[in-house]
C-alpha positions as CSV (number, residue, x, y, z in Angstrom):
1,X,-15.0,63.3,29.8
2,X,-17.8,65.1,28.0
3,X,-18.3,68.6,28.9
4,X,-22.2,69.4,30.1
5,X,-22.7,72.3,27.5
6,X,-21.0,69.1,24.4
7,X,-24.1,68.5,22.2
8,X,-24.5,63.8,21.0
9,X,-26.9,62.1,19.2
10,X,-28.8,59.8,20.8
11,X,-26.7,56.5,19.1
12,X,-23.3,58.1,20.4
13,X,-25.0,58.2,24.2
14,X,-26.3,54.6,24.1
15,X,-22.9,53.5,22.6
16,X,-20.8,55.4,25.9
17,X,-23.2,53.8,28.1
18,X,-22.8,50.5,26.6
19,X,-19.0,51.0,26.6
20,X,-19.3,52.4,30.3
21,X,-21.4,49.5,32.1
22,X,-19.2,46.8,30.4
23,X,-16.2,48.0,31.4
24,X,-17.6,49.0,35.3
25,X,-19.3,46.1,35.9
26,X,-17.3,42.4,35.2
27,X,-18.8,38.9,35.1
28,X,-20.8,38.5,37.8
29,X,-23.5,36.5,39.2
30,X,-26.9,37.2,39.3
31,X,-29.6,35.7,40.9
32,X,-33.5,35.7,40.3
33,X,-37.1,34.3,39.0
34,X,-37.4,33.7,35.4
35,X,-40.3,35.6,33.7
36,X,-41.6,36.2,30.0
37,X,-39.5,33.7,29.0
38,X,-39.6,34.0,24.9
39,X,-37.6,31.0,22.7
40,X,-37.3,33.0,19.5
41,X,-36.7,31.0,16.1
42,X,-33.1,32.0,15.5
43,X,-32.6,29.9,19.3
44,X,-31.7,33.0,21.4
45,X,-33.9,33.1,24.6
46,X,-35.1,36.2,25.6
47,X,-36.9,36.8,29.6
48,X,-37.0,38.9,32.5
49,X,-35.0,38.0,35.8
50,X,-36.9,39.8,38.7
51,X,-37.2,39.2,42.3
52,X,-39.4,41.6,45.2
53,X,-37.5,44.4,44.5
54,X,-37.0,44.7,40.9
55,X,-36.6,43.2,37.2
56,X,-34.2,43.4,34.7
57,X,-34.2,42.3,30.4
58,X,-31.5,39.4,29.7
59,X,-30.8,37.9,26.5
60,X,-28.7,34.3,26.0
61,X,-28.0,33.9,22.6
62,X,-28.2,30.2,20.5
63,X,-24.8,28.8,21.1
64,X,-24.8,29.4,24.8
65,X,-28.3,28.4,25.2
66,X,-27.0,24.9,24.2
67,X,-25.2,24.6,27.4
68,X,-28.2,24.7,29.8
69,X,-28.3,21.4,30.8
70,X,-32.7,21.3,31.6
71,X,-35.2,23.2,29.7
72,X,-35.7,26.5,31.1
73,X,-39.1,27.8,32.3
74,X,-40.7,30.5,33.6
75,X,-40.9,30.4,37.2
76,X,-37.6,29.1,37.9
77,X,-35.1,30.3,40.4
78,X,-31.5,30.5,38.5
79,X,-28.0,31.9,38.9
80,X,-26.8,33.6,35.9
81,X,-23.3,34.9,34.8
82,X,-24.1,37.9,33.3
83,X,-22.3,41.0,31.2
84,X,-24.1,44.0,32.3
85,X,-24.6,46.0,28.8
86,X,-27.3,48.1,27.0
87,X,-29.1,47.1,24.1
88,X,-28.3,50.5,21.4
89,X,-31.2,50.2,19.1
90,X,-33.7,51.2,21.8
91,X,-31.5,52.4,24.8
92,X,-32.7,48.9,26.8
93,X,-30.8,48.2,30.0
94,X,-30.3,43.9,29.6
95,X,-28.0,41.6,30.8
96,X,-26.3,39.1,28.3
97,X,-26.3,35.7,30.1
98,X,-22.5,33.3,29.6
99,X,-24.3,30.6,31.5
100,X,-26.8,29.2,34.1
101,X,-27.7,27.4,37.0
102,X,-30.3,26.3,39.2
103,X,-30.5,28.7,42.4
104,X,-28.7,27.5,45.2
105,X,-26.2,24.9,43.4
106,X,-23.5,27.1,43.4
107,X,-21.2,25.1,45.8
108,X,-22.8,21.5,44.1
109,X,-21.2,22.7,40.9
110,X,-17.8,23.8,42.4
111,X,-17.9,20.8,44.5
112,X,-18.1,19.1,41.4
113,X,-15.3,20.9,39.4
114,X,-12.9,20.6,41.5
115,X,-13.8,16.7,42.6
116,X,-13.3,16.2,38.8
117,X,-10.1,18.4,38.4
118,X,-8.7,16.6,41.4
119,X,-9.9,12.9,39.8
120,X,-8.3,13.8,36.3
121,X,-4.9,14.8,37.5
122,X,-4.7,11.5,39.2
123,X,-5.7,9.8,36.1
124,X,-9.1,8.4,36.7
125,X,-10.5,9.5,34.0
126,X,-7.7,8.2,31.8
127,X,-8.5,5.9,28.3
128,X,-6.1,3.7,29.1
129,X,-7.1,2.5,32.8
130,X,-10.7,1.5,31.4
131,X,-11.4,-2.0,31.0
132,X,-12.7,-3.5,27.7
133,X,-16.2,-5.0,28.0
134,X,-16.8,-8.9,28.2
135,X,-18.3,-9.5,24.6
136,X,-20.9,-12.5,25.6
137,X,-21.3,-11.9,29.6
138,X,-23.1,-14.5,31.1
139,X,-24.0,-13.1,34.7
140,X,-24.8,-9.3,35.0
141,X,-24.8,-7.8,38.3
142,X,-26.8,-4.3,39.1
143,X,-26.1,-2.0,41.7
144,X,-29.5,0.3,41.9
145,X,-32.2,0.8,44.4
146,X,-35.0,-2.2,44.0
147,X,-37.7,0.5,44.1
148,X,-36.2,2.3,41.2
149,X,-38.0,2.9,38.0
150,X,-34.3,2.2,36.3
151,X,-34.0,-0.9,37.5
152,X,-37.5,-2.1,36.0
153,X,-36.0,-0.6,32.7
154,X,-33.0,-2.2,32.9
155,X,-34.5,-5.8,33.5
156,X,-37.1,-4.9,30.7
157,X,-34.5,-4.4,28.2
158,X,-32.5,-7.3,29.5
159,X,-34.9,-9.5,29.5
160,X,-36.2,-8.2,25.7
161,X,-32.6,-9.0,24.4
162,X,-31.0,-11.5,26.0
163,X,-33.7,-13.4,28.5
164,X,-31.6,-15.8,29.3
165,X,-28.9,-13.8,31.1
166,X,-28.8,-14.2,35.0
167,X,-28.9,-10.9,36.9
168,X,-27.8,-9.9,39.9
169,X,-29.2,-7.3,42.5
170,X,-26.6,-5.6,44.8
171,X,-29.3,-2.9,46.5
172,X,-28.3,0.3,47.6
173,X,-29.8,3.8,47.7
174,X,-29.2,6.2,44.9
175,X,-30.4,9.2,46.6
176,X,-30.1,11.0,49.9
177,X,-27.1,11.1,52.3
178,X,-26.4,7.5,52.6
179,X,-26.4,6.9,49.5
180,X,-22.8,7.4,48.5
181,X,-21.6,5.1,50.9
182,X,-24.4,2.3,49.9
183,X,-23.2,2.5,46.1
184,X,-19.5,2.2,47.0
185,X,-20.6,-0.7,49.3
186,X,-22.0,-2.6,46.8
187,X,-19.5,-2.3,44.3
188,X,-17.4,-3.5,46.7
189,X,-19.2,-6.2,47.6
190,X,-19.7,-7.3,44.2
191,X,-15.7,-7.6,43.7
192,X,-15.8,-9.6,47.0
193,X,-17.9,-11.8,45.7
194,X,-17.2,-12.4,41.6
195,X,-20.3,-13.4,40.9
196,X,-21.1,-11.8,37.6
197,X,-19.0,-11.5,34.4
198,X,-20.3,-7.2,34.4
199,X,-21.7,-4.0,36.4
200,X,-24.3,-1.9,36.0
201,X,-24.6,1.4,38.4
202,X,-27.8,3.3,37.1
203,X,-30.1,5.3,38.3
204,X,-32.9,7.6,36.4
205,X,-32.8,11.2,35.2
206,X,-33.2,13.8,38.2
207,X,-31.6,17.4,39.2
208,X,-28.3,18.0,40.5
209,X,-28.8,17.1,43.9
210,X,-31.1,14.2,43.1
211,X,-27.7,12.7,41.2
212,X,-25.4,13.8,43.7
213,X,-24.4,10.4,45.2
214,X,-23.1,9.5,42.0
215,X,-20.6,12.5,42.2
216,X,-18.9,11.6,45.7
217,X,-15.3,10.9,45.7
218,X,-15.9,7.1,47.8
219,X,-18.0,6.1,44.6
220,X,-15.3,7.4,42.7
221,X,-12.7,5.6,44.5
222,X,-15.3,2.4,45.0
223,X,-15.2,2.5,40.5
224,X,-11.3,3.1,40.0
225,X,-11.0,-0.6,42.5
226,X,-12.7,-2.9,40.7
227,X,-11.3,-5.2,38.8
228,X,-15.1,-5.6,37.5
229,X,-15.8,-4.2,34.1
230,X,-18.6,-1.4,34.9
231,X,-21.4,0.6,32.9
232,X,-22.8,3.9,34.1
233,X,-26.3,4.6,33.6
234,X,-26.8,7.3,35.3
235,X,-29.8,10.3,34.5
236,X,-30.7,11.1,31.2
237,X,-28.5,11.8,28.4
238,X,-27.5,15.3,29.1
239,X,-26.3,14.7,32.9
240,X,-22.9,13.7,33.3
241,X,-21.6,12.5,36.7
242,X,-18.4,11.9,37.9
243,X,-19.6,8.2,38.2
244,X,-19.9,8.5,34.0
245,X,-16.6,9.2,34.0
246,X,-14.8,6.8,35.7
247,X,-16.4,4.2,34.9
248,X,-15.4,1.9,32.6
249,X,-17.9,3.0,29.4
250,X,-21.0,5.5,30.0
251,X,-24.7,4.8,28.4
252,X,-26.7,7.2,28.3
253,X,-29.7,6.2,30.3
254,X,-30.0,2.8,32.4
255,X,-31.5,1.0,29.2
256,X,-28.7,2.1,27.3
257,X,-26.6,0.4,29.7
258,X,-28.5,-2.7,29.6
259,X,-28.5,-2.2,25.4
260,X,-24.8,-2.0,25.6
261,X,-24.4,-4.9,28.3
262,X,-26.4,-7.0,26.0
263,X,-25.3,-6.2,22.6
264,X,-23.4,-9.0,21.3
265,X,-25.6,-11.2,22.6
266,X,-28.7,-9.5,21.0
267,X,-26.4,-9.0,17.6
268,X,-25.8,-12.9,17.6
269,X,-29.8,-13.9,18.4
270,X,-30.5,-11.4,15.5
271,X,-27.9,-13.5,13.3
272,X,-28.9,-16.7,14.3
273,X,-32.6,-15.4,13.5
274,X,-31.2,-14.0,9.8
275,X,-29.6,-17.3,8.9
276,X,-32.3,-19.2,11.0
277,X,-34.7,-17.8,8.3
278,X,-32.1,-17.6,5.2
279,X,-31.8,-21.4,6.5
280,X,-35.7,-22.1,6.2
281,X,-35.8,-20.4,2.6
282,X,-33.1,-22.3,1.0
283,X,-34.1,-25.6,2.1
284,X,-37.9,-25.2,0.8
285,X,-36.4,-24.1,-2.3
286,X,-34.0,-27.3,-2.4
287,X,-37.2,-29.1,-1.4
288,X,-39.0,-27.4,-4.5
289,X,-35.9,-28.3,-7.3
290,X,-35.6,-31.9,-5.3
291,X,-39.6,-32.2,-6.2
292,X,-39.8,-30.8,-9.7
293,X,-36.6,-33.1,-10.5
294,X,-38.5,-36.4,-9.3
295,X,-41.7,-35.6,-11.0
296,X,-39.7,-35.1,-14.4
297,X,-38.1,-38.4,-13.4
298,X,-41.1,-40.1,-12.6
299,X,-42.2,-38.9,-16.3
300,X,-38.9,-40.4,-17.3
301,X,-39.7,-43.9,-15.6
302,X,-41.0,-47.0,-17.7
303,X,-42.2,-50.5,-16.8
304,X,-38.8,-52.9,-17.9
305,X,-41.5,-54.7,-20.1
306,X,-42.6,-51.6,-22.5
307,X,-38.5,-50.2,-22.6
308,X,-37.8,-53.9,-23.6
309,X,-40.5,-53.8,-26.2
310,X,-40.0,-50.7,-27.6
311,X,-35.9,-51.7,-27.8
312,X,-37.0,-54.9,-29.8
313,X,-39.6,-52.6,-32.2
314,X,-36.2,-50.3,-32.6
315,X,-34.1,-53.5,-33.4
316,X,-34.7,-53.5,-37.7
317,X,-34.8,-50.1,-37.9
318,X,-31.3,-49.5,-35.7
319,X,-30.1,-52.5,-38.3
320,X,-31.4,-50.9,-41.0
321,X,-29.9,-47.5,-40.0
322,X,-26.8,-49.7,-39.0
323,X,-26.5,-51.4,-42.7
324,X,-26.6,-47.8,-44.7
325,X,-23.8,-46.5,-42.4
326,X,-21.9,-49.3,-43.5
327,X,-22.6,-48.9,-47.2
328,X,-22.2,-45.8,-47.2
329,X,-18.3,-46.0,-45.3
330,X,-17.5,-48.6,-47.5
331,X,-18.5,-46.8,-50.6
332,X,-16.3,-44.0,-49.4
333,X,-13.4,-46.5,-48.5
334,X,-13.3,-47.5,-51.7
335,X,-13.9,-44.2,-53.5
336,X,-10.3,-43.5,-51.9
337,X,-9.0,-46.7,-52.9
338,X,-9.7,-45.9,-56.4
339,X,-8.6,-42.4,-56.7
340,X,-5.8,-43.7,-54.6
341,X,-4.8,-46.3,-57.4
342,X,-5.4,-43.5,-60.2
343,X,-2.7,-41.1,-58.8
344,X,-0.9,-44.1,-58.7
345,X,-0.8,-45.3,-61.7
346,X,0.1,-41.6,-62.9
347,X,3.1,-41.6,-60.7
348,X,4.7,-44.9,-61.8
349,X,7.5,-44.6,-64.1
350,X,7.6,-45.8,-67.6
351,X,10.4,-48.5,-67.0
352,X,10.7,-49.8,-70.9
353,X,12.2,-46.6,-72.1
354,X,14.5,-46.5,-69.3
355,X,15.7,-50.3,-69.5
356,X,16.3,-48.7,-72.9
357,X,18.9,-45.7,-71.8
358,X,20.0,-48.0,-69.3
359,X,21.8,-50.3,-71.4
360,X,22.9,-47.8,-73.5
361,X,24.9,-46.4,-70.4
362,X,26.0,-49.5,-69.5
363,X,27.3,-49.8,-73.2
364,X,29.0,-46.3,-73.1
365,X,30.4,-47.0,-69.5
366,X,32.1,-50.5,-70.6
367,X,33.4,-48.7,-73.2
368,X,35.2,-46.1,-71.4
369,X,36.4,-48.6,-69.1
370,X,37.7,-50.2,-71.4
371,X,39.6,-47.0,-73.5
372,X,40.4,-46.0,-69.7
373,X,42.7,-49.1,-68.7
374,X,44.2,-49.4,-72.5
375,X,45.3,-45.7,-71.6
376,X,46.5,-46.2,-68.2
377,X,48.4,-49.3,-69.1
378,X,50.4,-47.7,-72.3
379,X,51.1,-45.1,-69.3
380,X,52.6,-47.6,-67.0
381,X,54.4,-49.4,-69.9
382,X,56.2,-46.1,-70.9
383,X,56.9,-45.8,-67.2
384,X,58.6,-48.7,-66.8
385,X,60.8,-48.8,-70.2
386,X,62.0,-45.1,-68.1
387,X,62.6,-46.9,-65.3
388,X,64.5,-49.5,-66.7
389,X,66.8,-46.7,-67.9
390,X,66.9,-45.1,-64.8
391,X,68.0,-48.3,-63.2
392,X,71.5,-48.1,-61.8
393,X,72.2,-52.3,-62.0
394,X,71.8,-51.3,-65.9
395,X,74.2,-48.4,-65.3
396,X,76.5,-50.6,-63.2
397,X,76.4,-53.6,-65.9
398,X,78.0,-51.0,-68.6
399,X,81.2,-51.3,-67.0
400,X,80.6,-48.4,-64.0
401,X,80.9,-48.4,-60.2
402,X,80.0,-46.7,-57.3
403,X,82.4,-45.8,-54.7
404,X,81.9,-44.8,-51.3
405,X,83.8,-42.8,-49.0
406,X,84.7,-44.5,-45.1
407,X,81.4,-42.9,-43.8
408,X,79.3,-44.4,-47.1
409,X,79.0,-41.6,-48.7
410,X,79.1,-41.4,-52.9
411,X,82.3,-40.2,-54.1
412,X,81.6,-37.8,-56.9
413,X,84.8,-36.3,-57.4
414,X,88.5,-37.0,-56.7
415,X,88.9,-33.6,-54.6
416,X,86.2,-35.8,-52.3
417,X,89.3,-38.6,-51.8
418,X,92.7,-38.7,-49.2
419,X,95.6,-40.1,-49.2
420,X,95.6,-44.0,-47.6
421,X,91.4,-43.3,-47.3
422,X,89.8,-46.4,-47.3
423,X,86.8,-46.5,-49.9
424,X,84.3,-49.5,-50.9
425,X,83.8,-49.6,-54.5
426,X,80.0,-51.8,-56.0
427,X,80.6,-53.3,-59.2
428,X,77.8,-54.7,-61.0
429,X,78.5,-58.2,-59.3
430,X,80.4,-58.0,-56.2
431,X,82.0,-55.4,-54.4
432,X,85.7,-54.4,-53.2
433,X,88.1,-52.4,-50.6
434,X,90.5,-50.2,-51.7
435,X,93.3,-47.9,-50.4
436,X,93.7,-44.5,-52.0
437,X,97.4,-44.3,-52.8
438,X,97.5,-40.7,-54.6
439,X,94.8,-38.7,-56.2
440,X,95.1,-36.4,-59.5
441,X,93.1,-33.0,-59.5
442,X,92.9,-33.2,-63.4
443,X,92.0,-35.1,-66.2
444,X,93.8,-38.5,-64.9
445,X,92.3,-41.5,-62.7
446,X,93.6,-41.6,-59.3
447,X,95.8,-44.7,-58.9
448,X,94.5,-47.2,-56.2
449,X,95.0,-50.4,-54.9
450,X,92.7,-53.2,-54.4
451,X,93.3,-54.4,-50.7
452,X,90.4,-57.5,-50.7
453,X,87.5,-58.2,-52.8
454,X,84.1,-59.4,-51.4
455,X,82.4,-62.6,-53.2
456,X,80.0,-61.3,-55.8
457,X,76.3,-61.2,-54.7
């Protein structure tokens, strides 16, 4: 609390009054006539709201400014959301505008919030319930008023892009009291009758309540039935209607709606016109290369007669040509023959000196064959004359013998012989049995006695 006797400057007083009516006064609505309206370049709008009584400064800067769906004017009648403030710099008592409306559509625009809060939580306005748009429609059906300057748009632009589209009028008013329950009749009616392949609701640009049909709930309801595909078209491109947002896609304007309706249709003539013409060009140019080819052909062309003359006037000189290439191959043929036979004749061996050396080898060869066998049979006599000593017949025909024990084995010694052992004894003819009577361990013969005596051999 400032004391009455407290000295401010002038800055601190407008700032406390600032301060003070911001925080006394909250949001609140204000209604009056627009006046000395000013669009400065920054975008804030700057005018006086007045009515019979009195006027009051108001600024709305850029950003909010935006919002205003229409162009404001002077003269208007509005309802304002204002912050009651004071401008410092010059002590100016102004309102700072949130937002706007037209006077009197106050309970249009809650009517409308809450309609669409109401729609959204049921899901109306949900992606996922909207139905894709038939790419090549071939029957369009219109709900609009016949009188209405949309519906001449809409045909215009049909008939520009795809002219050979059939349309369908389902009439109804689009303004007025009645006219809610026309536009959800025709829809209706429409889905009775599955005629067409897509809808178009439209209707041109006007104010809130001109548009107002479109933001019933029954139109609402009438959309979120059918089973058609739908387009809204409703106002211009800054009014948005509960009808935009149910239906299926929005357009902007009514020829939008007809643009979109009649896009792929318009796309493909615009193709078919691109490779109609791409078509046209690249068969005159094949005409063009097909017609230079035939007149360089045509060049190219002679009578039988004159290509027959002219092959018998090349006959001697083709011969001629035909004769030197044969020289001249068999010149180089036998070129190689010759050089051939020279590296020949190099490489052949001199044969006389070698019969020569050969039978001089030979000579040598017989020789040592001969000093070879002379050596290897004084060997083998040598052998022999040592074998014949070796012999034990020869042994045998001195006057020895061998004798054999019972098993047939050689009796070396008499410590090898028993008592009454049997033993065969080989004489150098014949051979005989004996009986060992006694044997002597020294010097002496052991005595035996001859029991038979074989027939000599």
């Amino acid at each position: 609390m400032i004391e009455s006797t407290t000295v401010i400057a002038v800055g601190e007083l407008t700032r406390l009054a600032r301060q003070t009516l911001e925080s006394t006064f909250p949001l609140l609505w204000v209604a009056g006539e627009v006046s000395n309206l000013t669009r400065a370049v920054s975008g804030h709008l700057y005018f006086t709201l007045k009515d019979e009584t009195a006027q009051v400064r108001c600024v709305m800067f850029r950003l909010r400014a935006q919002s205003i769906p229409w162009r404001l004017e002077n003269g208007q009648q509005v309802e304002a959301r204002v912050l009651v403030s004071l401008y410092e710099p010059r002590g100016d008592f102004q309102l700072n505008v949130e937002t706007m409306r037209r006077a009197g559509l106050g309970r249009l625009f809650e009517a409308f919030a809450h309609l669409k809060s109401k729609l959204e939580l049921e899901g109306l306005f949900a992606p996922e319930r909207k139905q894709p748009l038939p790419r090549f429609p071939r029957r369009i059906g219109i709900v609009c008023s016949p009188r209405a300057a949309a519906l001449h748009d809409v045909l215009t632009a049909l008939r520009r892009r795809a002219p050979h589209l059939d349309v369908l009028l389902y009439p109804a008013l689009v303004q007025g009291e009645a006219a809610a329950g026309e536009i959800a009749t025709a829809i209706t009616l429409a889905n009775q009758r599955n005629e067409c392949d897509l809808l178009l609701v439209v209707r041109g640009g006007g104010s809130l309540e001109d548009l107002w049909a479109f933001n019933e709930e029954v139109v609402a309801r009438a959309l979120a039935r059918s089973f058609l595909p739908i387009i809204s078209g409703v106002g211009h491109e800054t009014d948005t209607t509960i009808t935009d947002l149910v239906a299926d896609v929005r357009a902007a304007t009514p020829t939008a709606a007809a643009e979109l309706a009649s896009q792929a249709w318009y796309e493909t003539r615009q193709t078919l016109a691109d490779m109609l013409a791409l078509l046209h060009t690249t068969t005159r140019r094949r005409i063009e290369r097909e017609r230079q080819r035939i007149d360089h052909l045509g060049l190219r062309l002679i009578h039988p007669a004159v290509r027959l003359r002219q092959g018998r006037d090349r006959l001697p000189l083709l011969g001629a040509r035909l004769d030197a290439a044969t020289q001249r191959v068999l010149r180089r043929r036998q070129e190689r023959v010759d050089a051939l036979a020279l590296r020949l004749s190099r490489a052949a061996p001199r044969t006389t000196a070698l019969y020569g050396r050969l039978e001089l080898l030979a000579q040598r060869l017989e020789t040592t064959i001969s000093r070879g066998i002379q050596r290897r049979r004084h060997g083998l006599e040598q052998l022999a004359d040592a074998l014949t000593h070796l012999d034990p017949q020869q042994v045998l025909a001195r006057g020895f013998a061998i004798v054999r024990g019972s098993e047939g084995k050689i009796i070396r010694t008499a410590t090898d012989l028993s008592p009454e052992e049997a033993i065969d004894i080989q004489f150098a003819v014949g051979t005989a049995q004996a009986m060992i009577i006694d044997t002597t361990h020294g010097r002496g013969d052991p005595a035996v006695t001859v029991v038979s005596r074989d027939n000599p051999d």
